[in-house]
Z-matrix of the N, CA and C atoms (Angstrom, degrees):
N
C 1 1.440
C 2 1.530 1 108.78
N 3 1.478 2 109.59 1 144.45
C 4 1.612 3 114.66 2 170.37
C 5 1.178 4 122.46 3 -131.96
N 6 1.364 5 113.43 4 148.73
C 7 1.438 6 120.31 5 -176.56
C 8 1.431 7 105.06 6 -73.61
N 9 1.398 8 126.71 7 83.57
C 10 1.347 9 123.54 8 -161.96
C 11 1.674 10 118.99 9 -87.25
N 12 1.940 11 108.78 10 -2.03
C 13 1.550 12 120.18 11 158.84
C 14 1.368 13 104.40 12 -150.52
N 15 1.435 14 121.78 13 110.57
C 16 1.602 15 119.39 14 145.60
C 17 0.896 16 129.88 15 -10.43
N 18 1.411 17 130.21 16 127.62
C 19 1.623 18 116.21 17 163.51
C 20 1.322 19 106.98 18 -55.28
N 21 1.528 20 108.81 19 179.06
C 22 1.619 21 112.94 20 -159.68
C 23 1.977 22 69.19 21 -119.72
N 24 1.613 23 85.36 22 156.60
C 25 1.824 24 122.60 23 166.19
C 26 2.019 25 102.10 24 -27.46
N 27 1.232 26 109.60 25 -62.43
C 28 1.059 27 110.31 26 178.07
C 29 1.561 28 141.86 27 -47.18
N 30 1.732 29 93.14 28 -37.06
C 31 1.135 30 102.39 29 179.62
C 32 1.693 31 112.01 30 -94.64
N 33 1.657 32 93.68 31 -6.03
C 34 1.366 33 85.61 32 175.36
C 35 2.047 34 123.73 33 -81.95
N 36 1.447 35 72.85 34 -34.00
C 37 1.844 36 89.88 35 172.07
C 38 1.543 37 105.20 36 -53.22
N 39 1.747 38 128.19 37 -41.03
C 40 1.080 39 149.27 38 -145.36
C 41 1.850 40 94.94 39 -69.20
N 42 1.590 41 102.58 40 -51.87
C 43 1.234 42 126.63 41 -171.12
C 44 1.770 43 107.64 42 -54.48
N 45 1.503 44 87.68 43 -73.39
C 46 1.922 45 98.50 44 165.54
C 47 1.488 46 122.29 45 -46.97
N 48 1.096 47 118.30 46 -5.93
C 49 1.258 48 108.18 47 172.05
C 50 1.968 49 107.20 48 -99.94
N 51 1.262 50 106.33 49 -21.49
C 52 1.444 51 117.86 50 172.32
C 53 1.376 52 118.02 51 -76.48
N 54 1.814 53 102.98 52 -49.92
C 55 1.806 54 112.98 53 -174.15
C 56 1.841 55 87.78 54 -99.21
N 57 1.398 56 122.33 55 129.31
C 58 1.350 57 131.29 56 173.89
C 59 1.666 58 114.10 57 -74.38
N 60 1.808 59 97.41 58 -41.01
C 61 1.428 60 100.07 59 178.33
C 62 1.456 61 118.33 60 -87.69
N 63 1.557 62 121.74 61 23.86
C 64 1.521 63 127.16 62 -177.48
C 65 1.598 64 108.58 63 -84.08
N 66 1.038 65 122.22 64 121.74
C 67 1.305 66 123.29 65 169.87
C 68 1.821 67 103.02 66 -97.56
N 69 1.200 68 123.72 67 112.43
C 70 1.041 69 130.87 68 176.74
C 71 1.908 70 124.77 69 -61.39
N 72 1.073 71 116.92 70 -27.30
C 73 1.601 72 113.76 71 163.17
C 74 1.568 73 91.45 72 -77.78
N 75 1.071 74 116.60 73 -60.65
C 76 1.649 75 93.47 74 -159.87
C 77 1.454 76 118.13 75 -40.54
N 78 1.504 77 116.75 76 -63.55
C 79 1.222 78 139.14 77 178.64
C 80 2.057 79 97.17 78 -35.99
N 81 1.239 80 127.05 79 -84.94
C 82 1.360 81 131.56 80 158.94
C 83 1.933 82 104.45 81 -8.82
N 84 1.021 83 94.28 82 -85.43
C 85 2.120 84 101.24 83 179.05
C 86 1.730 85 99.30 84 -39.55
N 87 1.691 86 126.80 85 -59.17
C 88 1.243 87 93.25 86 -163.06
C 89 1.144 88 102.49 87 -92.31
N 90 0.940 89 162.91 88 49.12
C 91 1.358 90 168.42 89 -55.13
C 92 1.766 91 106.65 90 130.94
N 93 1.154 92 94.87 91 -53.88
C 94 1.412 93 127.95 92 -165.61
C 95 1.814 94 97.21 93 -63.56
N 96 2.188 95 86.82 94 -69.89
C 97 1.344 96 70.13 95 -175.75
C 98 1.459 97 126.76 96 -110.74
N 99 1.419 98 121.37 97 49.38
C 100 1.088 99 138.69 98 160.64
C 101 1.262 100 106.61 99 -65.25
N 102 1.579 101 115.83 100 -67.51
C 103 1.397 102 125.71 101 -175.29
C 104 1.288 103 115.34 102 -55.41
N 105 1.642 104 126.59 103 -34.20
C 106 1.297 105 124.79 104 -173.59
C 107 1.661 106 109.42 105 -89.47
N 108 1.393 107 104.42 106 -13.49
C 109 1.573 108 92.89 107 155.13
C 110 1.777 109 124.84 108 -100.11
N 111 1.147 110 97.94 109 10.83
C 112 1.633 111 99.07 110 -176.88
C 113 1.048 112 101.01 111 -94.75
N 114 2.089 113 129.77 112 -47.04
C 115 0.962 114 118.16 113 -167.07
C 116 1.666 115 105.16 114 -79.15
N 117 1.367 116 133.05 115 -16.39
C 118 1.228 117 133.05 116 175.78
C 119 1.427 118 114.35 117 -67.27
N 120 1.313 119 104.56 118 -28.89
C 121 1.658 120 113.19 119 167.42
C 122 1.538 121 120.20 120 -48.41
N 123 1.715 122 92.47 121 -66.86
C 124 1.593 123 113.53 122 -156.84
C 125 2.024 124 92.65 123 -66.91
N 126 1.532 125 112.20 124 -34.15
C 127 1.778 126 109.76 125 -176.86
C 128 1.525 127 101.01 126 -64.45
N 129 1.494 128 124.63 127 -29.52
C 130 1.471 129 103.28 128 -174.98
C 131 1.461 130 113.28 129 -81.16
N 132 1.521 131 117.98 130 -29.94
C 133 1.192 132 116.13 131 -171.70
C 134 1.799 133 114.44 132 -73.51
N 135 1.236 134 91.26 133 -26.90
C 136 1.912 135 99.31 134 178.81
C 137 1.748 136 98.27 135 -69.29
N 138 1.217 137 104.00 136 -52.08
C 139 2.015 138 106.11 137 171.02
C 140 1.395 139 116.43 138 -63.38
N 141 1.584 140 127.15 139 -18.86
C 142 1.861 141 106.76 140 159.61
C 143 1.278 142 113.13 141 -97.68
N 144 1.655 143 119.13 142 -6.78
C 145 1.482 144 114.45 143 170.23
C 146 1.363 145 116.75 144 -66.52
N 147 1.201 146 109.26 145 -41.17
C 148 1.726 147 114.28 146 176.50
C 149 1.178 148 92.56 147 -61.76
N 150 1.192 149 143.18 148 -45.67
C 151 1.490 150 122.95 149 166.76
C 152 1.213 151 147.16 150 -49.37
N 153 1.596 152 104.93 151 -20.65
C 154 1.441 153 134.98 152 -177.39
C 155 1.164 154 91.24 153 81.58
N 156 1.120 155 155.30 154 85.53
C 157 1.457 156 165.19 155 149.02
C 158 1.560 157 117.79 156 -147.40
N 159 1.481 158 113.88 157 146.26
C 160 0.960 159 117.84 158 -177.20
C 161 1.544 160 122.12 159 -89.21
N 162 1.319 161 140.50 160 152.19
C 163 1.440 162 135.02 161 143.54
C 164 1.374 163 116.02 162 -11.64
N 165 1.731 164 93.67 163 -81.24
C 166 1.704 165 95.26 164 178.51
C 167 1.515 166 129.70 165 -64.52
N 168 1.581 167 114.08 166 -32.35
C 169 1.029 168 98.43 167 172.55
C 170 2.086 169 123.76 168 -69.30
N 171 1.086 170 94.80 169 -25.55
C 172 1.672 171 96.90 170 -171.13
C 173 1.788 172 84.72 171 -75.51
N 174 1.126 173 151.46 172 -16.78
C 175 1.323 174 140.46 173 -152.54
C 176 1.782 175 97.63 174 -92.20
N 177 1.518 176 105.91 175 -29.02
C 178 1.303 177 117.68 176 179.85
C 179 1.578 178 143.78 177 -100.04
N 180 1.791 179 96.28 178 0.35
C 181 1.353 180 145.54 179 173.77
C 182 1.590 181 91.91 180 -78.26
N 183 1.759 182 112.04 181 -58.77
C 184 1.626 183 117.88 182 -178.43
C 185 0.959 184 125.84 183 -48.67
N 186 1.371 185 111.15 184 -47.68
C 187 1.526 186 122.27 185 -163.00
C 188 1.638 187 97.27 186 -85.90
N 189 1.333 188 119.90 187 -66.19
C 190 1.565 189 99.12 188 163.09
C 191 1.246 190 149.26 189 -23.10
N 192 1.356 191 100.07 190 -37.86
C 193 1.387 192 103.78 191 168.80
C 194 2.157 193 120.97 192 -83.28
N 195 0.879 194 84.90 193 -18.41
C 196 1.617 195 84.76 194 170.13
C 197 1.345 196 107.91 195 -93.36
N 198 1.295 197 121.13 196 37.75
C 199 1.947 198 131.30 197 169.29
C 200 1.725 199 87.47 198 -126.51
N 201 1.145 200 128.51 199 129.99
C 202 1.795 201 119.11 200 162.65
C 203 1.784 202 94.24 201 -77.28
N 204 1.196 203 126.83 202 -28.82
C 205 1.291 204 127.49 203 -173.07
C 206 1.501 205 127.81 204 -101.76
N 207 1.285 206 144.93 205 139.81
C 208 0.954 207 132.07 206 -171.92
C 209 1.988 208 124.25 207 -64.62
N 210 1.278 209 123.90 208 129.71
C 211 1.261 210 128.44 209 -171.07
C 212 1.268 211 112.47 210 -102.25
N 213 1.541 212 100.64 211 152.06
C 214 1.998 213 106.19 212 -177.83
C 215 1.977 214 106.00 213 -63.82
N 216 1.055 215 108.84 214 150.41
C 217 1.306 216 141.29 215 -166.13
C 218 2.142 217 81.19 216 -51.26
N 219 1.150 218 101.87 217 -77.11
C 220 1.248 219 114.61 218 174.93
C 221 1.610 220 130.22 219 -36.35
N 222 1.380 221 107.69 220 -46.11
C 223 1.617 222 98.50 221 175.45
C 224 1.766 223 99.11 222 -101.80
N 225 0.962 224 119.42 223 -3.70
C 226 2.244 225 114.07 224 137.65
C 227 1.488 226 109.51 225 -50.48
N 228 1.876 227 121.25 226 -70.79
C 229 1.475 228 97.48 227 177.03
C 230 1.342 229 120.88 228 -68.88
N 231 1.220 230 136.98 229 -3.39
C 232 1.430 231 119.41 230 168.78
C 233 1.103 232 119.38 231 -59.08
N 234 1.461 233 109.88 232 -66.06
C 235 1.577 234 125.35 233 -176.09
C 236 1.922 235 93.83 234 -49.98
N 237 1.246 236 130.86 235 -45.85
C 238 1.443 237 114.22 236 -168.37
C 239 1.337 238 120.14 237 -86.29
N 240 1.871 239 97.20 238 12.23
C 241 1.368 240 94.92 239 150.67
C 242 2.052 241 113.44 240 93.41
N 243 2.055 242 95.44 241 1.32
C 244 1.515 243 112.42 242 -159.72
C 245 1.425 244 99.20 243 -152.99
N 246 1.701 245 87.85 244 179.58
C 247 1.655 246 101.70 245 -165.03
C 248 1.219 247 97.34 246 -88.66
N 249 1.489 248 85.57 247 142.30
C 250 1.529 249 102.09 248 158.89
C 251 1.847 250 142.98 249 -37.06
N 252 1.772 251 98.97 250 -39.36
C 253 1.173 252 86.65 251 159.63
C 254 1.708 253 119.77 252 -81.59
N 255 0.883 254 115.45 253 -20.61
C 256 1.644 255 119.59 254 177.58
C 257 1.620 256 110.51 255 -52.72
N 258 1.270 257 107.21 256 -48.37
C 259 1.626 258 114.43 257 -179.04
C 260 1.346 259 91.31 258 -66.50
N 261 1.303 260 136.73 259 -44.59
C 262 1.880 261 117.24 260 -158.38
C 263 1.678 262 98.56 261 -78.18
N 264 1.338 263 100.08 262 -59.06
C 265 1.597 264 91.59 263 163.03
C 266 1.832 265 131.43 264 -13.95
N 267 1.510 266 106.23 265 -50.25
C 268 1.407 267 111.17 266 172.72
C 269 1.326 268 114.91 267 -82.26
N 270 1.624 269 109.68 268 -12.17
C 271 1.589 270 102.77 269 -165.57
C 272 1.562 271 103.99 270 -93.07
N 273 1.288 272 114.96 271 -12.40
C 274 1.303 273 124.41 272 -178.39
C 275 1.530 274 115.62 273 -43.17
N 276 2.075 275 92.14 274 -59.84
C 277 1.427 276 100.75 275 -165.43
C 278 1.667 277 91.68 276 -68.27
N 279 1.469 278 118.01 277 -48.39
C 280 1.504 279 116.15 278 -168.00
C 281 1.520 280 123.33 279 -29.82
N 282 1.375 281 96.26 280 -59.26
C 283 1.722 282 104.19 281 163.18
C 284 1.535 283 110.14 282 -48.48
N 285 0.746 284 98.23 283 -89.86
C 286 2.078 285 113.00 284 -174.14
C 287 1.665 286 86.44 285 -17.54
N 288 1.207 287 129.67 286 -69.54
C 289 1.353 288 132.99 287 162.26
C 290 1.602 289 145.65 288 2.14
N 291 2.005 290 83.76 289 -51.45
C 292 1.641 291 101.10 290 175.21
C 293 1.555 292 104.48 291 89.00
N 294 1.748 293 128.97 292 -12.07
C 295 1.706 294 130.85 293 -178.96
C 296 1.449 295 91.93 294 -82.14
N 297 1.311 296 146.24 295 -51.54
C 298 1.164 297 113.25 296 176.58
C 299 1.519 298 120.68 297 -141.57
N 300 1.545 299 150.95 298 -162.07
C 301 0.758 300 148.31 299 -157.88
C 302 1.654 301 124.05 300 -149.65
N 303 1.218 302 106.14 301 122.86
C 304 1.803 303 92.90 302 172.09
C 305 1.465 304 121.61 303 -93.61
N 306 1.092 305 108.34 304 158.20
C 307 1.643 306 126.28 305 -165.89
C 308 1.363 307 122.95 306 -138.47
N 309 1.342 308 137.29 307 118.67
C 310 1.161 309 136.31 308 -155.83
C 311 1.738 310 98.22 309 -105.94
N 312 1.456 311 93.19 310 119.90
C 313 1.452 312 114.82 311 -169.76
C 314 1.638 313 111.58 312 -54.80
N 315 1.235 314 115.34 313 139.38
C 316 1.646 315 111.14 314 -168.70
C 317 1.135 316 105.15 315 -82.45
N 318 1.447 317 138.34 316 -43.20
C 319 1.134 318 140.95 317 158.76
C 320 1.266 319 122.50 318 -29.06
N 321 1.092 320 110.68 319 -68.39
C 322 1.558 321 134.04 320 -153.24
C 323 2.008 322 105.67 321 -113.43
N 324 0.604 323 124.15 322 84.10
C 325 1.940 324 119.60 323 -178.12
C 326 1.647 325 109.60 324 -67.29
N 327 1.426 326 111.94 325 0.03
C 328 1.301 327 114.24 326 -178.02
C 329 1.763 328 113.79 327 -104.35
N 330 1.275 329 109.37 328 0.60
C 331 1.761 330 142.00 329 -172.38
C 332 1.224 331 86.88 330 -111.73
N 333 1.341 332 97.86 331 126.20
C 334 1.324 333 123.22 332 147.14
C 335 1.848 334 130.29 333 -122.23
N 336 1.233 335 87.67 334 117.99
C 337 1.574 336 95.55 335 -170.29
C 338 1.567 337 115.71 336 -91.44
N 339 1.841 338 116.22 337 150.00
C 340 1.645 339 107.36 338 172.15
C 341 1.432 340 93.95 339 -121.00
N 342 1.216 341 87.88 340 160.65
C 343 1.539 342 113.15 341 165.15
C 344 1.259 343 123.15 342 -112.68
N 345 1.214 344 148.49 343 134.03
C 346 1.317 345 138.65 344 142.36
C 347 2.089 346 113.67 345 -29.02
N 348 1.071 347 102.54 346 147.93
C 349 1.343 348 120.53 347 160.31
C 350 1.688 349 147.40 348 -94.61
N 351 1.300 350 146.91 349 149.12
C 352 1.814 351 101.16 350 168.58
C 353 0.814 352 131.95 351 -53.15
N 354 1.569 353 106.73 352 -34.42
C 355 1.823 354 121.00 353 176.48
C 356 1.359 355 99.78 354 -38.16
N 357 1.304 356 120.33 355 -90.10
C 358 1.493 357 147.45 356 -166.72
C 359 1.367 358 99.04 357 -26.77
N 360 1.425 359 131.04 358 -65.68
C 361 1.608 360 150.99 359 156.36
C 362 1.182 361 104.24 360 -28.96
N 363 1.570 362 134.56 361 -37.71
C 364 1.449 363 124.60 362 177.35
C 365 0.935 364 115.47 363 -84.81
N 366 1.495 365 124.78 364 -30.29
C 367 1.568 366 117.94 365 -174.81
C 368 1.703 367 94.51 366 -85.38
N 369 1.320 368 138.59 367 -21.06
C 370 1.661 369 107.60 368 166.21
C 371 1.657 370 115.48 369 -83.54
N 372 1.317 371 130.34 370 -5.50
C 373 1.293 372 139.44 371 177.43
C 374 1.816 373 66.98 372 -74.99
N 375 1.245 374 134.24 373 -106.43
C 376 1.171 375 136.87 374 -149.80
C 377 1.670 376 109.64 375 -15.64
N 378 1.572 377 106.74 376 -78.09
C 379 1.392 378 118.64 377 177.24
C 380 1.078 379 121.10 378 -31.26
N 381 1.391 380 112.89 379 -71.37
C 382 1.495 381 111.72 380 -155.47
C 383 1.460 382 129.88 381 -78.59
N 384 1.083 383 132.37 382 1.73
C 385 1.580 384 140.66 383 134.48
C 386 1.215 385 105.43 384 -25.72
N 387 1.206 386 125.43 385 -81.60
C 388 1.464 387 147.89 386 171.34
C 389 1.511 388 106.98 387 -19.19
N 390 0.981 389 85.91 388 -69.47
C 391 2.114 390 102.52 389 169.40
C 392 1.345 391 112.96 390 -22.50
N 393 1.488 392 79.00 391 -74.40
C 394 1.605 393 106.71 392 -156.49
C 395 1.879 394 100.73 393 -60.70
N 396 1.419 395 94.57 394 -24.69
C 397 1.988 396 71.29 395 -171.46
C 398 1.268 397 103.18 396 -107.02
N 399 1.695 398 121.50 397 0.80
C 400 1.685 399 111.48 398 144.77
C 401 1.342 400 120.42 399 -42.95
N 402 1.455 401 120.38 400 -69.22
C 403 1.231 402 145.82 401 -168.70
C 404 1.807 403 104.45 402 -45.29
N 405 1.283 404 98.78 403 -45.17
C 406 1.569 405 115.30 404 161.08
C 407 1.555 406 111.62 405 -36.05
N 408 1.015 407 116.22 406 -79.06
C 409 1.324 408 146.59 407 -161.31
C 410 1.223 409 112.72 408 -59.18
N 411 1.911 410 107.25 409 -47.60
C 412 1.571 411 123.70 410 165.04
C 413 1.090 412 118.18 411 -33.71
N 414 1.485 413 106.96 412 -56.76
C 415 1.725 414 138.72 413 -144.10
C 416 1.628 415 96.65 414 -89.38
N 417 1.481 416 112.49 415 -29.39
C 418 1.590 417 111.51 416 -134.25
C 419 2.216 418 95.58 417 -70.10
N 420 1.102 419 123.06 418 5.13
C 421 1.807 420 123.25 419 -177.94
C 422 1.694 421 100.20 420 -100.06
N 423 1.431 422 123.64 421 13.76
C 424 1.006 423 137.02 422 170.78
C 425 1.326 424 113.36 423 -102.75
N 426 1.566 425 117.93 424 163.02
C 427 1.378 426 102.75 425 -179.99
C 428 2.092 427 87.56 426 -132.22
N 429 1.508 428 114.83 427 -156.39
C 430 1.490 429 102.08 428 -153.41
C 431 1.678 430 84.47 429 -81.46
N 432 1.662 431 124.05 430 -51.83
C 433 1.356 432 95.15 431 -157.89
C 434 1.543 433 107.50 432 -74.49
N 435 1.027 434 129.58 433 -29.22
C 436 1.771 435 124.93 434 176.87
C 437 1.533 436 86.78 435 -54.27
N 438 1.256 437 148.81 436 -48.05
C 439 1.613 438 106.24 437 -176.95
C 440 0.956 439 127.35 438 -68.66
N 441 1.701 440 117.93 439 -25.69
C 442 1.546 441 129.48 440 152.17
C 443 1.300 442 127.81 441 -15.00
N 444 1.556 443 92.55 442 -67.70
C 445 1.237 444 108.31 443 -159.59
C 446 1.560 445 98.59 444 -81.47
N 447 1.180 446 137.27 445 -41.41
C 448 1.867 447 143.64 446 154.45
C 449 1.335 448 99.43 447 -29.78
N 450 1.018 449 161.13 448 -50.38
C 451 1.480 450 153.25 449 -127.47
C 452 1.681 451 94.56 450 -127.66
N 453 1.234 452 130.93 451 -36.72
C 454 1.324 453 144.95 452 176.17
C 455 1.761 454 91.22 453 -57.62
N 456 1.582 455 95.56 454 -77.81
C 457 1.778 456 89.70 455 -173.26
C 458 1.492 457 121.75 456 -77.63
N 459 1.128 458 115.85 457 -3.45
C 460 1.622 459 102.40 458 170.99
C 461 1.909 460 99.75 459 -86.59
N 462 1.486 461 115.68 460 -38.03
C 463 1.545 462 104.99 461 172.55
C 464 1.499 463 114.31 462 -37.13
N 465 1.808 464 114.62 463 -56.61
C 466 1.150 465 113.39 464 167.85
C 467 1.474 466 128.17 465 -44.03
N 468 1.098 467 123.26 466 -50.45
C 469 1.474 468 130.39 467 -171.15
C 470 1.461 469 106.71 468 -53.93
N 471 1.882 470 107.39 469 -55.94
C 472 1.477 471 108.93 470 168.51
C 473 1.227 472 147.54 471 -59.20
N 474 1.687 473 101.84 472 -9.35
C 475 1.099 474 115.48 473 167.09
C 476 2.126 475 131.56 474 -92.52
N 477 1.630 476 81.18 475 -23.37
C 478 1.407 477 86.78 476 171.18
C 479 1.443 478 116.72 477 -81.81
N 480 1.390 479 111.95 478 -4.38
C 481 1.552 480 127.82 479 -171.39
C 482 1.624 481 100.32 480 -82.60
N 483 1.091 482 129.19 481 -18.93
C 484 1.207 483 141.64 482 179.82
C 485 1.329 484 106.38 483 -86.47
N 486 1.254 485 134.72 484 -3.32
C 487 1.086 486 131.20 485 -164.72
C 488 1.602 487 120.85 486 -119.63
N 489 1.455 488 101.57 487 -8.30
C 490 1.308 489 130.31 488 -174.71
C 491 1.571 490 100.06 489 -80.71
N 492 1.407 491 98.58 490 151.32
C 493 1.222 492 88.18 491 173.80
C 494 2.148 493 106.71 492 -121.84
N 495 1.289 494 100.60 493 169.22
C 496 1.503 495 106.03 494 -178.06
C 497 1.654 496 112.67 495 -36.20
N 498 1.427 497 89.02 496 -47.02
C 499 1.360 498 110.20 497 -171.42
C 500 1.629 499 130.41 498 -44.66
N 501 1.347 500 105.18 499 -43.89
C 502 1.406 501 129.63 500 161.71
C 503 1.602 502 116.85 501 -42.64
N 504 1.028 503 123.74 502 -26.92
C 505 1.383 504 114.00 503 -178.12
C 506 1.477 505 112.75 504 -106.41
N 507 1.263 506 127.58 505 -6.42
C 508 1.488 507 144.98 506 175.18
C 509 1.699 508 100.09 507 -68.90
């Protein structure tokens, strides 16, 4: 789902006069960029579906590939941000696939490690061109330091987001 129109000024004032603890720019900003990461979401996933690829799987094609070596099942779902069974779930088809491979850790026989594949390596050589000159295109009403300065404060934002706790929204 997307926030496909902002409330208008009015209704935001409307709100603050109802919620005491509403700060009205804030609410507006994340607001802002909720939507601009949802709809940036939903455009990439419609652009690897036409590919026949998934979100998750291309998300896990990525992260693999920035290991030269194959990684435990487990610190794959960390970095993707998910559970462990969720990642094997995807790795199932991946294997069956031929994009990547599991490996039983020498150390450890209770670790199981993946690797990327060439396959797997070809379909992001494939993809990410594509990507990259969306992202272009996204970006392109920006100039170099406004992306600067975008990447400066959304780092911030993501980092104070970490800091929140569950609790806060109850």
């Amino acid at each position: 789902m997307i926030i496909k129109e902002l409330p208008s000024y009015k209704s935001f004032l409307e709100m603050a006069r109802r919620y005491t603890n509403m700060d009205t720019l804030v609410c507006e900003a994340y607001l802002q960029v909720l939507r601009s990461g949802t709809v940036l979401h939903h455009r990439v996933e419609r652009s690897l579906a036409r590919l026949g690829l998934s979100y998750g799987r291309f998300m896990l094609l990525c992260l693999l590939n920035q290991d030269p070596e194959p990684i435990p099942v487990c610190k794959l779902a960390a970095k993707a941000g998910v559970t462990t069974p969720t990642v094997s779930a995807l790795l199932a088809g991946m294997v069956r696939d031929g994009l990547v491979e599991r490996r039983e850790d020498t150390s450890d026989r209770r670790v199981v490690r993946i690797g990327l594949l060439p396959a797997g390596r070809r379909i992001l050589d494939d993809v990410l061109p594509g990507l990259f000159v969306l992202q272009t295109a996204v970006m392109s009403g920006l100039d170099h330091e406004e992306l600067a300065a975008l990447v400066t404060l959304l780092s911030k934002v993501r980092l104070d987001v970490g800091h929140c706790s569950e609790e806060s929204t109850k």
